[in-house]
C-alpha positions as CSV (number, residue, x, y, z in Angstrom):
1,X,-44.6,-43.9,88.8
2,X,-42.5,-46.4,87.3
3,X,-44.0,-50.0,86.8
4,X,-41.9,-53.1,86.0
5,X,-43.4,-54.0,82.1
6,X,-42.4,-57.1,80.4
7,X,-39.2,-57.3,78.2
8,X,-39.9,-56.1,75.0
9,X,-39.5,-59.6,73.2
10,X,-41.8,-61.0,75.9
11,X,-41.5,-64.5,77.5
12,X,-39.1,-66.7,76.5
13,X,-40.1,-68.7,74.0
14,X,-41.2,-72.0,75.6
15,X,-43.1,-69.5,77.8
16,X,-45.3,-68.2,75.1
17,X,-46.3,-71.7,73.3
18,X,-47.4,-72.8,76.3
19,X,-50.2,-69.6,76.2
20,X,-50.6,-70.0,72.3
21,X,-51.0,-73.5,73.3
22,X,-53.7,-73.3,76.0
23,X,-55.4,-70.3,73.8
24,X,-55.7,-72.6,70.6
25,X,-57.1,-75.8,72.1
26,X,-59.5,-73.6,73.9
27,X,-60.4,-71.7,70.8
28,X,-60.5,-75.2,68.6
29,X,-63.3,-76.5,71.2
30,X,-65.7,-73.4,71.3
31,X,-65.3,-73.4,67.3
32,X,-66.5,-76.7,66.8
33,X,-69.4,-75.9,69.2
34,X,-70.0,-72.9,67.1
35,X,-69.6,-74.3,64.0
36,X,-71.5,-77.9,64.7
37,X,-74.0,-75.6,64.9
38,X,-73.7,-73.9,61.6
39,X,-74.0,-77.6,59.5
40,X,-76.3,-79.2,61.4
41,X,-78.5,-76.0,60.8
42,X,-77.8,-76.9,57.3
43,X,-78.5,-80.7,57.1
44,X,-80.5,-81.3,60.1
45,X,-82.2,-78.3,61.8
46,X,-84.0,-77.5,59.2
47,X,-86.1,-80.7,59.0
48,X,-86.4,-81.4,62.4
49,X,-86.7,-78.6,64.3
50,X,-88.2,-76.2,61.3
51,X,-90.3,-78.4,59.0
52,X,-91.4,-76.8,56.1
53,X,-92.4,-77.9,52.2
54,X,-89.7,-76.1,50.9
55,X,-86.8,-77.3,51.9
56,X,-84.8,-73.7,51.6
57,X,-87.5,-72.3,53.8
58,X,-86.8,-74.3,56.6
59,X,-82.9,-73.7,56.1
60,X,-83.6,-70.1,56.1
61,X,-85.6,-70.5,59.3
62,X,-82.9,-72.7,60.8
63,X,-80.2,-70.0,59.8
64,X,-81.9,-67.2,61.8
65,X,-81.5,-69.0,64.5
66,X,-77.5,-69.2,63.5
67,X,-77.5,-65.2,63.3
68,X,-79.5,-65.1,66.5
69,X,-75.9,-66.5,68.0
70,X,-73.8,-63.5,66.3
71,X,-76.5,-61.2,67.8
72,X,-75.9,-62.6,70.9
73,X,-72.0,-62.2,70.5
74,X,-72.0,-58.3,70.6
75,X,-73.5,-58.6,74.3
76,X,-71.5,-61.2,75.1
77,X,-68.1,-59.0,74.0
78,X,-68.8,-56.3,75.8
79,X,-69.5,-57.7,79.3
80,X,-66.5,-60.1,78.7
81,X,-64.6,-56.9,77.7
82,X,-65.6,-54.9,80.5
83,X,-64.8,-57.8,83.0
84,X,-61.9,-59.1,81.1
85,X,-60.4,-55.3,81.2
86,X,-61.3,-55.2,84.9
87,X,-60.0,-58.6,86.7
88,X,-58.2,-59.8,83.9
89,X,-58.1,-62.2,80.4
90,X,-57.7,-65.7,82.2
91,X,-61.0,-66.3,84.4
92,X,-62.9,-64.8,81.4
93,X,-61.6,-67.1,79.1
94,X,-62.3,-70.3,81.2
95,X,-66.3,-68.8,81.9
96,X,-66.2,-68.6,78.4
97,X,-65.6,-72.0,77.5
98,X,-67.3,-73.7,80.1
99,X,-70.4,-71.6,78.9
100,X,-70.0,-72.4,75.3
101,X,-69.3,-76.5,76.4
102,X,-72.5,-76.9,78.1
103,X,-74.9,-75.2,75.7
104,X,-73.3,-77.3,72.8
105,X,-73.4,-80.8,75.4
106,X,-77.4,-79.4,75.8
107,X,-78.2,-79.3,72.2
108,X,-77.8,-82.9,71.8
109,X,-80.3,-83.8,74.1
110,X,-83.0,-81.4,72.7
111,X,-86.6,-83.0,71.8
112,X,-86.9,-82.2,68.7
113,X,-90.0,-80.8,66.4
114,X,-91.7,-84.2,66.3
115,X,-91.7,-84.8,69.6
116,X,-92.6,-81.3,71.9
117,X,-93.6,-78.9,68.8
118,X,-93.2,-75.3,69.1
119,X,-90.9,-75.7,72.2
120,X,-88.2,-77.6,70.5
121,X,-86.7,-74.6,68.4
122,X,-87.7,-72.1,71.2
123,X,-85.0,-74.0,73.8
124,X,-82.6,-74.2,70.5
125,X,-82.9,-70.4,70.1
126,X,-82.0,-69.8,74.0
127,X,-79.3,-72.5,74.0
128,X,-77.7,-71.1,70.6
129,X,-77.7,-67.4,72.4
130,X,-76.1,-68.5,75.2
131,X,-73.1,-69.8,72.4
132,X,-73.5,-66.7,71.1
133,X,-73.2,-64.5,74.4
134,X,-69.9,-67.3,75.2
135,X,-68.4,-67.0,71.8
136,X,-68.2,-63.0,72.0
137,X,-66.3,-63.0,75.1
138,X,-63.8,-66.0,73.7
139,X,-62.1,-64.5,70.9
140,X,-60.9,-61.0,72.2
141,X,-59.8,-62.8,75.4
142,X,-57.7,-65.4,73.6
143,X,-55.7,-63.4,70.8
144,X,-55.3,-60.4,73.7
145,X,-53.5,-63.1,76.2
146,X,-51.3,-64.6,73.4
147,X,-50.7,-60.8,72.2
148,X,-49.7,-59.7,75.7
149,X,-47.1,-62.6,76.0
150,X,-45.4,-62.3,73.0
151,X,-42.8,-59.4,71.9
152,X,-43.3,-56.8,69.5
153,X,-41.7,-58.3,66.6
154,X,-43.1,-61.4,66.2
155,X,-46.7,-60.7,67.6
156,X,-48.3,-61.7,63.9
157,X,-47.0,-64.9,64.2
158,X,-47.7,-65.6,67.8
159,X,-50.9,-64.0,67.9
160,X,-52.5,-66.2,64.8
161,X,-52.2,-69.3,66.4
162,X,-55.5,-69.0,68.4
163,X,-57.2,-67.9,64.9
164,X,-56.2,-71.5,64.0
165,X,-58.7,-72.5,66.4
166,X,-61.3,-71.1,63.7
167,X,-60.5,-73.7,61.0
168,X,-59.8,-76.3,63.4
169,X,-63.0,-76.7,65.2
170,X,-64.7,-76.7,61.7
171,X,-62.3,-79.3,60.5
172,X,-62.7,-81.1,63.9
173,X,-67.0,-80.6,63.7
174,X,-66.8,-81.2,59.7
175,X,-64.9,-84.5,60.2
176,X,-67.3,-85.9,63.0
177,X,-70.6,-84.8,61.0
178,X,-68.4,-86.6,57.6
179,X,-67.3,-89.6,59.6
180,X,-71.3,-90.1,60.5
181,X,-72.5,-89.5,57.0
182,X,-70.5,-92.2,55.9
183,X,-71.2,-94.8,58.4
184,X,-74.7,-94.4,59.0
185,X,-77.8,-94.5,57.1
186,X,-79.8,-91.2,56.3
187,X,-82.4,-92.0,58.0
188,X,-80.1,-93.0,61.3
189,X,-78.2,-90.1,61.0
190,X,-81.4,-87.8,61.0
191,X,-82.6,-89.9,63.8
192,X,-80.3,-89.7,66.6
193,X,-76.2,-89.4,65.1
194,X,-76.6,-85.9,64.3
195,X,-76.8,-86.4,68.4
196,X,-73.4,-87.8,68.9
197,X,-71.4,-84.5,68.1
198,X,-72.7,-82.4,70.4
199,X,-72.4,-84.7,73.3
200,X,-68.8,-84.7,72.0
201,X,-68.7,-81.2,73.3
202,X,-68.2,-82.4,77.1
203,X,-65.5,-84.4,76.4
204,X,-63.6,-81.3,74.8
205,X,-64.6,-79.2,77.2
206,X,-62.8,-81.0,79.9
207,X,-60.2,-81.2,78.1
208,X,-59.8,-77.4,77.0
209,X,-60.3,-76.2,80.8
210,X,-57.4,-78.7,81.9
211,X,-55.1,-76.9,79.7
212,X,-56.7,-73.6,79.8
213,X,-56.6,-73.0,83.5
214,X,-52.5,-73.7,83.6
215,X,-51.4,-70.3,81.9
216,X,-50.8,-67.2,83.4
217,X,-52.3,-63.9,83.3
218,X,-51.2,-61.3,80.9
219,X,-47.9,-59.4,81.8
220,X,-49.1,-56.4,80.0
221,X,-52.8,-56.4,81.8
222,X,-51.1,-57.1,85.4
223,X,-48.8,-54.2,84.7
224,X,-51.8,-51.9,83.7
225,X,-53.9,-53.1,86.5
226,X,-51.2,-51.9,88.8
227,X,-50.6,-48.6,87.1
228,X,-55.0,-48.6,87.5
229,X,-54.6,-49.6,91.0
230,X,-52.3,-46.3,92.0
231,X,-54.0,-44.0,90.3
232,X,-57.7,-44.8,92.0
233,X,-55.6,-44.2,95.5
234,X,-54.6,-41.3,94.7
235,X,-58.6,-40.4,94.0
236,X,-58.2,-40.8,90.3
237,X,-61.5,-41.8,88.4
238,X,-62.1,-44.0,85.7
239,X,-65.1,-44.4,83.3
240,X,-66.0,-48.2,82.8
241,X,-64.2,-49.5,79.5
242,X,-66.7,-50.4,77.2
243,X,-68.2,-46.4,77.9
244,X,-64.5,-45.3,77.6
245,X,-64.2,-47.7,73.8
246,X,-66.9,-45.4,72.7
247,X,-66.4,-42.3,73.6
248,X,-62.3,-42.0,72.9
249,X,-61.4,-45.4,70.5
250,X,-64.9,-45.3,68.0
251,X,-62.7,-44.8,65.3
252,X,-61.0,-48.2,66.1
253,X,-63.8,-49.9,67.1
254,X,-65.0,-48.7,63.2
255,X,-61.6,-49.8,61.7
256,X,-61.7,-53.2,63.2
257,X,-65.2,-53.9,62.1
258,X,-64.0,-53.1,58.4
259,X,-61.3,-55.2,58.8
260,X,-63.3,-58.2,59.5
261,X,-66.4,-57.2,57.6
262,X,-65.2,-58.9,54.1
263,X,-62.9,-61.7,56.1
264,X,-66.6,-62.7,58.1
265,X,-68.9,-62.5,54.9
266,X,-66.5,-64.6,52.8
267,X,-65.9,-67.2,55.9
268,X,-69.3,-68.2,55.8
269,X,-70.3,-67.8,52.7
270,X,-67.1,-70.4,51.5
271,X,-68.2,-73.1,54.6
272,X,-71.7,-72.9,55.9
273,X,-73.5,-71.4,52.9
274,X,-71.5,-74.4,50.8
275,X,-73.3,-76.8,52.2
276,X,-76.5,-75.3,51.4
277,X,-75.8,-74.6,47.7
278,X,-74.1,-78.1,46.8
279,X,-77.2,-80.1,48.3
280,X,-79.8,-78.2,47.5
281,X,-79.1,-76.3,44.3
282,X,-76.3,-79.0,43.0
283,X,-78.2,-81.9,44.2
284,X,-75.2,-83.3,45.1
285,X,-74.6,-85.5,48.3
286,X,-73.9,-83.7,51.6
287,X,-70.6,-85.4,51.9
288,X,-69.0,-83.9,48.6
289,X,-69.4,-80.4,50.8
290,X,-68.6,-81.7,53.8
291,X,-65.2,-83.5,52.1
292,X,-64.5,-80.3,50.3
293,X,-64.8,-78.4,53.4
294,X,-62.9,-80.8,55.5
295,X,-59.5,-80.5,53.1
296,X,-59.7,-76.8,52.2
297,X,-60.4,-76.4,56.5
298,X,-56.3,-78.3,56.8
299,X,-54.7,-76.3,54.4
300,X,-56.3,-73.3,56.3
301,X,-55.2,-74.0,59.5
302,X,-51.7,-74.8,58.0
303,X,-51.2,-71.4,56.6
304,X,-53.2,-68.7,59.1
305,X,-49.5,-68.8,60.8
306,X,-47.5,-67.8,57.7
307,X,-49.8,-65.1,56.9
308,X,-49.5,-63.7,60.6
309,X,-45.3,-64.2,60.2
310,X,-45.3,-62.6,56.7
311,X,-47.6,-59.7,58.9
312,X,-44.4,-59.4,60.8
313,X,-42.3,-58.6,58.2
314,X,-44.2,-56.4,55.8
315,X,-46.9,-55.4,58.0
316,X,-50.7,-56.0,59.0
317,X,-52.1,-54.0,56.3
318,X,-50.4,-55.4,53.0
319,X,-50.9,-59.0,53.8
320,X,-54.8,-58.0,54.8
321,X,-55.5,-56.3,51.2
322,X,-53.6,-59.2,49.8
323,X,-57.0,-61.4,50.5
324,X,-59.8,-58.4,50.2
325,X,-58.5,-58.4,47.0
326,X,-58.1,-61.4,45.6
327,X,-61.5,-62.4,47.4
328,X,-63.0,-59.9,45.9
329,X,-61.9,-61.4,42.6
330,X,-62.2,-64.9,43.4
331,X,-65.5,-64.3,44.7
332,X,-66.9,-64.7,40.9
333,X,-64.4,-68.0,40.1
334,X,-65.6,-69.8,42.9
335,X,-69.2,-70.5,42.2
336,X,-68.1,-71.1,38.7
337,X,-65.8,-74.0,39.8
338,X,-68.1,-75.1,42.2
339,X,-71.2,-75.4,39.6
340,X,-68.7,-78.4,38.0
341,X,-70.3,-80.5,40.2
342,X,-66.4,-82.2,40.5
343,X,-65.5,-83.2,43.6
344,X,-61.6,-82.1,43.0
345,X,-62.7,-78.5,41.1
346,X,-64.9,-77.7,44.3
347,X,-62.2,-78.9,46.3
348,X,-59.5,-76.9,44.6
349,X,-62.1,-73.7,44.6
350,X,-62.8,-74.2,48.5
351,X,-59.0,-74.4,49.6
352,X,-58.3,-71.0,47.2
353,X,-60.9,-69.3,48.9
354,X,-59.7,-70.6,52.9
355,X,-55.6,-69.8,51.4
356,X,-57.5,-65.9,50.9
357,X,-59.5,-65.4,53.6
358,X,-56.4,-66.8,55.9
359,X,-54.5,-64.0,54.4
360,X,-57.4,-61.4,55.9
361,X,-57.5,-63.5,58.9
362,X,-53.8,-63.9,59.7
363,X,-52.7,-60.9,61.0
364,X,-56.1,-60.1,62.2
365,X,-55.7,-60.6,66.1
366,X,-52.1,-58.6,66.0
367,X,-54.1,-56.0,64.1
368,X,-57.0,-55.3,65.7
369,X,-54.9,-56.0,69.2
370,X,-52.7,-53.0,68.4
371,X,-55.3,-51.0,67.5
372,X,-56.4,-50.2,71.4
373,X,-55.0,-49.2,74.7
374,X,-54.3,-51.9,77.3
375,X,-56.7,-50.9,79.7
376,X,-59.7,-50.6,76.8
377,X,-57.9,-53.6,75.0
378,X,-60.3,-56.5,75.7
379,X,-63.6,-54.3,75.5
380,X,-62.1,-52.8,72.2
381,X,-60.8,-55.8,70.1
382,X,-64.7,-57.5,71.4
383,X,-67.1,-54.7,70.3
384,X,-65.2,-54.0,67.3
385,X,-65.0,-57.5,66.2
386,X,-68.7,-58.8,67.1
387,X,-70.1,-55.6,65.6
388,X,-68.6,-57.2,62.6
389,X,-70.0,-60.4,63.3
390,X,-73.4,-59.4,62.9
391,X,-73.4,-56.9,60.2
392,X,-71.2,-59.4,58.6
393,X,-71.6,-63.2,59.8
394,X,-74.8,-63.7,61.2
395,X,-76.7,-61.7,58.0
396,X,-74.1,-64.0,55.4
397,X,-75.5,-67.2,55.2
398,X,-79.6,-65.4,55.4
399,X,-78.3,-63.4,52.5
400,X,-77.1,-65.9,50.4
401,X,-79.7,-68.1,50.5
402,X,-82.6,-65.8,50.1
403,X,-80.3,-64.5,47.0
404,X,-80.4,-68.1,45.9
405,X,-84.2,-68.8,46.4
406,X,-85.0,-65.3,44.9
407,X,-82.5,-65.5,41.6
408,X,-81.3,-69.5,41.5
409,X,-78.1,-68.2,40.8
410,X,-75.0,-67.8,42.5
411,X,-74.0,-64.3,40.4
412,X,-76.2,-62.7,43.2
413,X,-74.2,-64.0,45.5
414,X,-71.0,-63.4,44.3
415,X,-71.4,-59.8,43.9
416,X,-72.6,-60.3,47.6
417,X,-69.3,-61.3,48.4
418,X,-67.2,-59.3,46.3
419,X,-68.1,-56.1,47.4
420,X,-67.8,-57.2,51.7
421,X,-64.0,-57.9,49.9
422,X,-64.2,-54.5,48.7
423,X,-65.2,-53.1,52.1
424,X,-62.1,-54.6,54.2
425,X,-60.0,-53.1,51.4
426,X,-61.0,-49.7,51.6
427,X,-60.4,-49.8,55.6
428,X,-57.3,-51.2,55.7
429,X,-56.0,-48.5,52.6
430,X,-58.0,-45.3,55.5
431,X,-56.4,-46.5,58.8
432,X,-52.4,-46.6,59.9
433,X,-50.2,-49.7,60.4
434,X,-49.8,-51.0,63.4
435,X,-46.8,-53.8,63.4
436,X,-44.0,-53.5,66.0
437,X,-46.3,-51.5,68.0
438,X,-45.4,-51.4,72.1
439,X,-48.4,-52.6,74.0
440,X,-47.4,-51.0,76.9
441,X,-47.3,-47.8,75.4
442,X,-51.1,-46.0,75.2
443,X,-51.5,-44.9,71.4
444,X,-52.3,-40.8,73.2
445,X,-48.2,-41.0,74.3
446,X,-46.8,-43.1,71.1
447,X,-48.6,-40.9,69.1
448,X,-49.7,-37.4,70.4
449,X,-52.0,-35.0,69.2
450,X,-50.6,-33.2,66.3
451,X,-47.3,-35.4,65.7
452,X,-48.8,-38.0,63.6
453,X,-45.4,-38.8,62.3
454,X,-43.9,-40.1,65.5
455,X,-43.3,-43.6,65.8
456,X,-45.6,-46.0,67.5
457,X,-44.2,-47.4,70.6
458,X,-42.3,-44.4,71.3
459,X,-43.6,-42.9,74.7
460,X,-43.8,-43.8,78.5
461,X,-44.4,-47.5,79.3
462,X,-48.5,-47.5,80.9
């Protein structure tokens, strides 16, 4: 049976920046949620929702409570997958947000330690879970819509945009937490600012699902779904797709994982675990981070895109090693330039370390998007990458600062990071390119069993 699939370049241009469009804003808001968290675990959870006499103590308690979130995430991917693989990548993606929104828009009118003990960081555990369990289902649905819109030979490009949304919802929650530093008193920013950006959320939120409800549904999925559709008629079975992910696409779901295991480790490390080591190691004021963090986060959003289009032209894999690489070297100059103490040298040593960690997570979404089936697509690219999440993410920030309270040094933790580089290297050098791969062509058809050599994309349309 012969569907009707989408022209191999896709929509027309206009067509597909609206989706990129809708995707990114979307993304931006449920990473500042996500990532408002991450800071205010480090400058204000930890005193008033985990008191402690050690200061690095309560940090640590407050970033379990972070990595609860990534554990969280895995859940959260594959029920979005399985649904979003099922009736499709749009209604997921506006759950999703409006999930993420209200837990963020909750947080900020928490009791805190002082005031209800115990039960304060109990409701900030549930609240952060239900990020996490919104924030696993966001990021497969996103890059797979944009993916499934745009044509073969630009999908890099295309397909990076909604990773933009990474660096600017921390710029976006970096700035706010900045902005509040500056104009308000310690004291009134531990009091009741730290407040003010999560209430922020709402606003966002209604402004992400305004946009976010205008696109339409993947080409790709709709022509899949029909395909689906004809095949249960005639009697045809199907196993669910997360079950299916496991049983036929493991070896993806393990390739994606390494292929975000030393881009998730060095993320955090380089932004949240900053924070940590310049206040409380350094002694230096929050805002030298924050600053530090803010400028390296706009070059990083500037250049995700020209990483993705250089993907196009030379392929997913040799951009990716580009930045395992040279994290895994940078890794060791970083903490040197950030033990200065100089506001520029940190600055200069944040923004090398976004510029190489863009490189890994620039052609990323193309990557791990090729890497699966239509129909297993959603529940793929979501297991695969929030598996990664918490072996990688969630553990990042604990690690680091338990190798800074054990050691007081940051060689520890540059090790640390250097060999997750070393890990996404070694992946991407095992598993095959994927650039200019059809989508609408299942990898068993553009690749069958005992022809490794033929072409991907070559095959009946699915």
């Amino acid at each position: 049976m012969t569907e009707t699939a989408p022209a191999k370049q896709g929509e027309p241009r206009s067509g597909v920046a609206r989706i990129v469009g809708a995707s990114l804003i979307g993304t931006t808001v449920e990473w500042y949620d996500f990532f408002l968290y991450g800071s205010a675990a480090a400058l204000v959870f930890n005193t008033l929702f985990f008191p402690s006499s050690d200061p690095l103590v309560g940090t640590l308690l407050a970033f379990m409570t972070y990595a609860i979130g990534f554990l969280a995430r895995p859940i959260g991917g594959m029920v979005f997958g399985h649904f979003g693989d099922k009736i499709g990548r749009k209604k997921l993606l506006v759950l999703s947000l409006l999930m993420m929104g209200g837990a963020t828009f909750a947080m900020g009118l928490l009791p805190t330690y002082g005031t209800i003990g115990v039960g304060a960081p109990i409701l900030l555990t549930v609240l952060r879970l239900i990020q996490g369990f919104a924030l696993g289902g966001e990021w497969g649905g996103a890059v797979l819509i944009v993916s499934e819109h745009g044509g073969d030979k630009h999908r890099g490009f295309w397909a990076s945009w909604p990773q933009c949304g990474v660096p600017a919802g921390n710029l976006l929650a970096t700035a706010v937490l900045a902005v509040l530093a500056s104009v308000q008193s310690e004291a009134a920013f531990q009091s009741w600012g730290w407040r003010i950006p999560f209430l922020l959320s709402g606003v966002l939120v209604v402004i992400g699902l305004w946009i976010r409800v205008s696109v339409s549904e993947s080409p790709v999925f709709l022509a899949a779904q029909a395909k689906a559709e004809a095949a249960a008629a005639k009697g045809a079975k199907e196993e669910p797709p997360v079950i299916e992910v496991f049983r036929r696409s493991w070896r993806e779901v393990l390739g994606a994982i390494g292929v975000r295991f030393g881009e998730n480790i060095s993320y955090y490390i380089v932004t949240s675990f900053l924070l940590v080591y310049v206040t409380t190691h350094l002694d230096l004021p929050k805002s030298t981070a924050l600053n530090a963090v803010l400028i390296a986060s706009a070059v990083h959003f500037l250049t995700i895109p020209l990483w993705g289009a250089l993907s196009d032209r030379i392929g997913r894999r040799p951009v990716t090693l580009i930045g395992a690489v040279g994290m895994a070297v940078w890794a060791f100059a970083f903490f040197s330039l950030v033990d200065s103490e100089s506001f520029l040298v940190i600055t200069f040593s944040v923004t090398v370390g976004m510029l190489l960690h863009g490189a890994m997570y620039g052609p990323q979404a193309a990557f791990i998007s090729e890497m699966f089936d239509t129909k297993v697509r959603y529940s793929g690219a979501s297991v695969g990458s929030q598996l990664a999440s918490i072996l990688a993410g969630a553990l990042a920030p604990i690690i680091a600062v338990e190798l800074l309270r054990r050691f007081g040094s940051s060689t520890p933790i540059a090790l640390y990071l250097c060999a997750s580089a070393v890990v996404t290297a070694v992946t991407v050098l095992v598993i095959k390119e994927t650039r200019g791969r059809d989508l609408t062509v299942s990898l068993s058809e553009a690749v069958p069993e005992g022809k490794p050599g033929t072409p991907v994309g070559s095959g009946e349309r699915v």
